[in-house]
N, C-alpha and C positions, 0 to 999 in steps of 0.2 A: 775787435772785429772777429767774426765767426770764422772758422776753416771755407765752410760754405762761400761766404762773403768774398774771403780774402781771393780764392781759384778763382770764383767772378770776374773779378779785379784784373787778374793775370790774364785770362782764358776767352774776359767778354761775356757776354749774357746771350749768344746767338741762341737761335730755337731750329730745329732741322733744317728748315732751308736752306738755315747760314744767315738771315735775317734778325737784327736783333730783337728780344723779346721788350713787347710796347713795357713805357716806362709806366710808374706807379698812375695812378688815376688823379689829377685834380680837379676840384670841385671851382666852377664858376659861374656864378650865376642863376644857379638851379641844375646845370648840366656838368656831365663828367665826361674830361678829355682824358683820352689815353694818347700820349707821342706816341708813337710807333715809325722813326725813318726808315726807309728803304734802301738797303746798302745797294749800291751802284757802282762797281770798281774800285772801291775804297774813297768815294765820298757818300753820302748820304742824303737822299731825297727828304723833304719836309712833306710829312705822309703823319696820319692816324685818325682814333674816332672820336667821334664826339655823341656823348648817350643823353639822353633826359627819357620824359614821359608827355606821349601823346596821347588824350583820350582814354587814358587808363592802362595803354602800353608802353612799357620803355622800348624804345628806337635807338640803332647802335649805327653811324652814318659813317664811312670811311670817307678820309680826303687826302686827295692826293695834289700836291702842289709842284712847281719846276723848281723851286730852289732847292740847292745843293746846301753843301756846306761839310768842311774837310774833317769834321772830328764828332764822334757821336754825342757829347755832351754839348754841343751848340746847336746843331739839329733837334735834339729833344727839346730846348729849349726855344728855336724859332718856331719848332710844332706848335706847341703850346700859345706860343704868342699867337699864331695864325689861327687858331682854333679858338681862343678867345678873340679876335677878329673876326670870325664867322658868324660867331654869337652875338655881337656887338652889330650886325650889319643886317643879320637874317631872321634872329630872335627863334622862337618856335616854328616857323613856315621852315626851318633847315630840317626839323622830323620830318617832314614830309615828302623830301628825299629819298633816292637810295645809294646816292654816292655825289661827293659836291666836286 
């Protein structure tokens, strides 16, 4: 593990607001989610975006959900699930959004 890495690890990965910075991008379905939770007192909101291509444009769709959850690596994770749950329900018509 890198120096870089390791302070991560110690330190958190926040981005100025204090907010952690969205997790790496996965690919599902054609579309790329980014988790990104929403620290809220020390639990975490299931929040981030979900991107593809509409019409020849990529669209980058924030969502913000009420579930919590007490530690950031299960958060990133029910992100994720919710965001392929979005995809799974909405298909291409969620581009057409500007926030779900």
């Amino acid at each position: 593990m890198g120096l870089g890495k390791f302070f991560k690890s110690l330190l958190g990965d926040a981005i100025g607001d204090g907010q952690p910075a969205p997790a790496e991008p996965v690919t599902y379905k054609g579309f790329s989610i980014e988790a990104a939770p929403i620290n809220e007192d020390g639990k975490y909101r299931t929040a981030g975006f979900i991107s593809g291509e509409l019409d020849g444009e990529t669209r980058r769709i924030r969502f913000i959900r009420a579930d919590q959850n007490a530690d950031l690596g299960t958060a990133v994770n029910h992100a994720i699930t919710k965001a392929q749950q979005i995809i799974d329900e909405q298909g291409n018509d969620l581009l057409k959004k500007t926030q779900l």
